[in-house]
N, C-alpha and C positions, 0 to 999 in steps of 0.2 A: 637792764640798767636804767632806772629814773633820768631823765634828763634834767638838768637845773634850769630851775624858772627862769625864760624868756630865752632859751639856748632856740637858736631856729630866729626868735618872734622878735627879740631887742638889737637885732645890728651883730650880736655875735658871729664870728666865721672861724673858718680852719685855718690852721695857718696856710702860704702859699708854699706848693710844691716848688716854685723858684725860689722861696729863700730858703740861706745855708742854716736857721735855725728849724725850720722844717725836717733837717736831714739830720739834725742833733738831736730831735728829739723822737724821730724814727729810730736812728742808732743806739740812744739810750733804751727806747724800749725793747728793741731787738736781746740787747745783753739779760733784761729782766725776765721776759716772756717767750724768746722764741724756742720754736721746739728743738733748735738745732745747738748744740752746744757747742761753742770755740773758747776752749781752753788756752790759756797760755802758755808757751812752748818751756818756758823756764820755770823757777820756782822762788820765791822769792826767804829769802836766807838774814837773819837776823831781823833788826828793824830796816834795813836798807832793801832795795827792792833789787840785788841783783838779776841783770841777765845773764846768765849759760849760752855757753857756745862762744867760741873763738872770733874776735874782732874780725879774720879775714874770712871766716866762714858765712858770718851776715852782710862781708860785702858782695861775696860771691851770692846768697841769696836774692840781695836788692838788687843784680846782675841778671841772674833771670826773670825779675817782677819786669825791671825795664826792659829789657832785652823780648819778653813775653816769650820768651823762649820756654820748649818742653824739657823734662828731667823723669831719665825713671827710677825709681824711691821704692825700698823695701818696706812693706806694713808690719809694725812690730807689736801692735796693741790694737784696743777699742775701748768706746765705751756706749753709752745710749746715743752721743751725737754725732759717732763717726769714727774716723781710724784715725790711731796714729802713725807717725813716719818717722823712718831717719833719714835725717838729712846732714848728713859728716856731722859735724859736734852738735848739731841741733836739733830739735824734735821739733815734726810739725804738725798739719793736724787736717782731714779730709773730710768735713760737713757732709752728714748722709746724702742730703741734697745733690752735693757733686760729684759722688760715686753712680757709672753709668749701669752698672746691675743693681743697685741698692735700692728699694722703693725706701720712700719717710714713712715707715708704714706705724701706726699707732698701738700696734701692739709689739710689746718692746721685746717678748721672748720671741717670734718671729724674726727680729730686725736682729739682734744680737744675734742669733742660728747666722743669718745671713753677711753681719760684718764677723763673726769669728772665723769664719771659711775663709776671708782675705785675709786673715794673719799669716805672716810669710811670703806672701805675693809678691811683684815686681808691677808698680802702676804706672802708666805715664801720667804725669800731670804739671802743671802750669803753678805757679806760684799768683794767687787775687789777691793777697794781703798781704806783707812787710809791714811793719811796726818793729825797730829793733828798740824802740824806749822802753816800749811794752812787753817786749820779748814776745812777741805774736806772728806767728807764721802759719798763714792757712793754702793750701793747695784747694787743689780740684780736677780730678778726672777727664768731667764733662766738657770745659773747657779746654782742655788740651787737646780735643777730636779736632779743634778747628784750625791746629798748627798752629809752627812758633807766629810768632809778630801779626795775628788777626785783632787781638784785641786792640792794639797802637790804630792800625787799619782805621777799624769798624769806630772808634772815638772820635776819630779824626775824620772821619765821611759823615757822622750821624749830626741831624739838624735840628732843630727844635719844630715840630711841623711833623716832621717824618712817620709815615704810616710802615710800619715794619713786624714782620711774623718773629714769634718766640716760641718758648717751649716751659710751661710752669715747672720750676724745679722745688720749689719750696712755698708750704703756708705757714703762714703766722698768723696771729691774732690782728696784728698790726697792719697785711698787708702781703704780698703773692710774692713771690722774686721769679723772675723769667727771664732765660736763657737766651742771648740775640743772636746769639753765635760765635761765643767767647767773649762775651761782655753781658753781665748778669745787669738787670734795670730791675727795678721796683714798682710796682703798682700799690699806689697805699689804700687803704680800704677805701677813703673817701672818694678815689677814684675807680672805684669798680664799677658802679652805679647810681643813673641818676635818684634809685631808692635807698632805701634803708639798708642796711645791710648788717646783719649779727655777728658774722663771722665771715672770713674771706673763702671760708672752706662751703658755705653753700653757695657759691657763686662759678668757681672755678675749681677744676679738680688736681691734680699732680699729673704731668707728662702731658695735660693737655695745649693745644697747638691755640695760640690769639694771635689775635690782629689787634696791632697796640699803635697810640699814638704817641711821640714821644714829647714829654713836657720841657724837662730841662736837662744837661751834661756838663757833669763838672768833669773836664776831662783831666785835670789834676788829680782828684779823687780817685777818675774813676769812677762816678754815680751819675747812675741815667734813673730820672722820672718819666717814668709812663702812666697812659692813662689808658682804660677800655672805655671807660663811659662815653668819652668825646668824639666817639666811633659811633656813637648809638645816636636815636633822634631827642634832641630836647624837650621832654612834655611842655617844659614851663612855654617855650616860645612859640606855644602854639594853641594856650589855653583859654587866651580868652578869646579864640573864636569856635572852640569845640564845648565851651558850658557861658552858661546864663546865670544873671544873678537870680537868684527864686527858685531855681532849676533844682527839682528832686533827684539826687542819685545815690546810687547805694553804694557801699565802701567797708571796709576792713579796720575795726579797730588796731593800731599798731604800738600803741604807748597810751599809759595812762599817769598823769601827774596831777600835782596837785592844784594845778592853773586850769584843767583841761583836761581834754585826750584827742589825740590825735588818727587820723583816721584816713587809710592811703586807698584813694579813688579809682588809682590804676598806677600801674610801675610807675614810677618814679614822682608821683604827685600824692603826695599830703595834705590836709588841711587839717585847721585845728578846730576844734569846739570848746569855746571858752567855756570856762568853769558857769558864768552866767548865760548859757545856753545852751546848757544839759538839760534845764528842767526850772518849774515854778517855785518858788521855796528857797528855804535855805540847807545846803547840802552839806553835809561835814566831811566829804573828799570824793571826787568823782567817780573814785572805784565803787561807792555803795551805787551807782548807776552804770557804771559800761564797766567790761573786763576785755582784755590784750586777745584777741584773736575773733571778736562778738562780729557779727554782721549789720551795717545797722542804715538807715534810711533814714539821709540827712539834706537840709535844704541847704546852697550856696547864698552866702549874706555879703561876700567879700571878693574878692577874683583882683588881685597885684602883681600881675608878670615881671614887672622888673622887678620887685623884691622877693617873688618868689613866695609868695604868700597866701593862702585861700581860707576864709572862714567859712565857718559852719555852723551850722543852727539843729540840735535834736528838738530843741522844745517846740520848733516851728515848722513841727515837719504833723503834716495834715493826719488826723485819727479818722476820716471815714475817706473811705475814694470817691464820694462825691467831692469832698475837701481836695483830694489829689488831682482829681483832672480841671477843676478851676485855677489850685496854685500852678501847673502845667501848661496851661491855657494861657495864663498872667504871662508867665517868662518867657511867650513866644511872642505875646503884646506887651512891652515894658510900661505903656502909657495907660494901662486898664488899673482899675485898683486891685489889689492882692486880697486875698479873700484872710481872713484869721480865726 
């Protein structure tokens, strides 16, 4: 995906994982794109959106959300994103994710074979979501290993700070969900790593075990941000004492746009080569010179640790190796002149 001019270079950022618009628009992308589908428990009947199921049967639901208490629930259906339940006049609904035999596994006649075999079953599970406006009522299996009132617990001990183990149960496009031990957190993509990242699925796999930091807890909600990256070493805050300005090194084209192309020096450090130091001339888009995976040896013009920043120069990068071991020689002397 193109990035839009100056995204990175003009002051642009993410939103913050502590604000509650961060988690609006996580959750909104969750309903669009994730793999896991949560249907709504009722069906909505004329132009009014009624909900199904009996006034006292959703307080007895919202009874065990609070309560955290466990329930065991007959599976009466599926479909690609999980099973459903009955729960006395209600239907609800178990995200493959939270089934502890079910992988999310991506091919979908395999994972059907596997959620039609629980049709008829008796599951324990936990209720993570009541919405009776919405009529949404989702369970979870995995959850319930950790008995009743862990989640109340584990909300109410966890900190903002806290280095804590999980268990990946779900990818998305948008970001991991991991397991803490009856309370599910979120790693969103931009916290995976201090690099690029394309997908969250080459980074971390399903079922595997992290060591996560936790960002923020809304413990109303129910939502914990987590982060891996903050676990890992910062390249930026250590950069300009491990390169020089003039300093030749070689790098990985990673993006090409139409300002540039960007060019990742090692995990998690980028720089860009402006579109006027590609090359002599005038260019009619950077792609007719670099392509997204090219190998390529570039000079550093730039080095900005606190914004985060590094430029880069192709058209100043030496054509003979006598030219290379003088501009080399330069960036160990910053006061000699640069050779061109």
């Amino acid at each position: 995906m193109e990035m839009e001019e100056g995204s990175g270079w003009e002051g642009d950022e993410a939103p913050s994982p502590m604000d509650e618009s961060w988690w609006a628009a996580v959750l909104q992308d969750e309903g669009r794109h994730s793999s896991v589908e949560r249907p709504r428990v009722s069906s909505s009947v004329g132009e009014k959106n009624e909900v199904h199921g009996s006034p006292e049967d959703w307080d007895w639901a919202k009874e065990l959300y609070e309560k955290d208490d466990t329930i065991d629930l007959s599976v009466i259906g599926y479909n690609r994103g999980g099973l459903l339940v009955e729960a006395r006049s209600l239907r609800g609904f178990i995200p493959v994710s939270h089934l502890v035999a079910v992988q999310p596994l991506n091919d979908d006649e395999a994972r059907g074979e596997q959620l039609s075999a629980l049709v008829g079953q008796n599951l324990c599970l936990k209720v993570i979501e009541y919405d009776h406006e919405r009529g949404r009522l989702v369970f979870s299996e995995r959850a319930a290993l950790a008995g009743p009132g862990t989640r109340a617990e584990l909300l109410a001990n966890l900190q903002q700070g806290d280095q804590v183990k999980g268990n990946v149960t779900n990818i998305t496009r948008f970001g991991v969900f991991v397991d803490l031990g009856g309370v599910e957190g979120l790693i969103h993509v931009s916290e995976l790593s201090w690099g690029r990242v394309r997908h969250p699925a080459d980074v971390v796999s399903c079922g595997q075990e992290l060591d996560v930091q936790v960002l923020s807890i809304d413990r109303d909600q129910g939502r914990v941000a987590l982060s891996l990256k903050e676990l890992l070493p910062d390249p930026w805050a250590t950069v300009e004492d491990r390169f020089n300005i003039d300093e030749i090194v070689e790098g990985t084209v990673t993006n090409v746009v139409k300002f540039g192309a960007f060019v990742g020096i090692e995990d998690g450090l980028e720089g860009l080569i402006h579109v006027s130091e590609l090359g002599d001339g005038n260019l009619l888009h950077p792609r007719n010179i670099l392509c997204e995976g090219e190998q390529v040896r570039v000079r550093i013009i730039h080095i900005n640790a606190e914004e985060r920043r590094l430029g880069l120069s192709l058209r100043q990068v030496p054509r003979s190796e006598e030219e290379g071991t003088e501009a080399n020689a330069a960036s160990e002397h910053p006061d000699a002149p640069i050779p061109f």
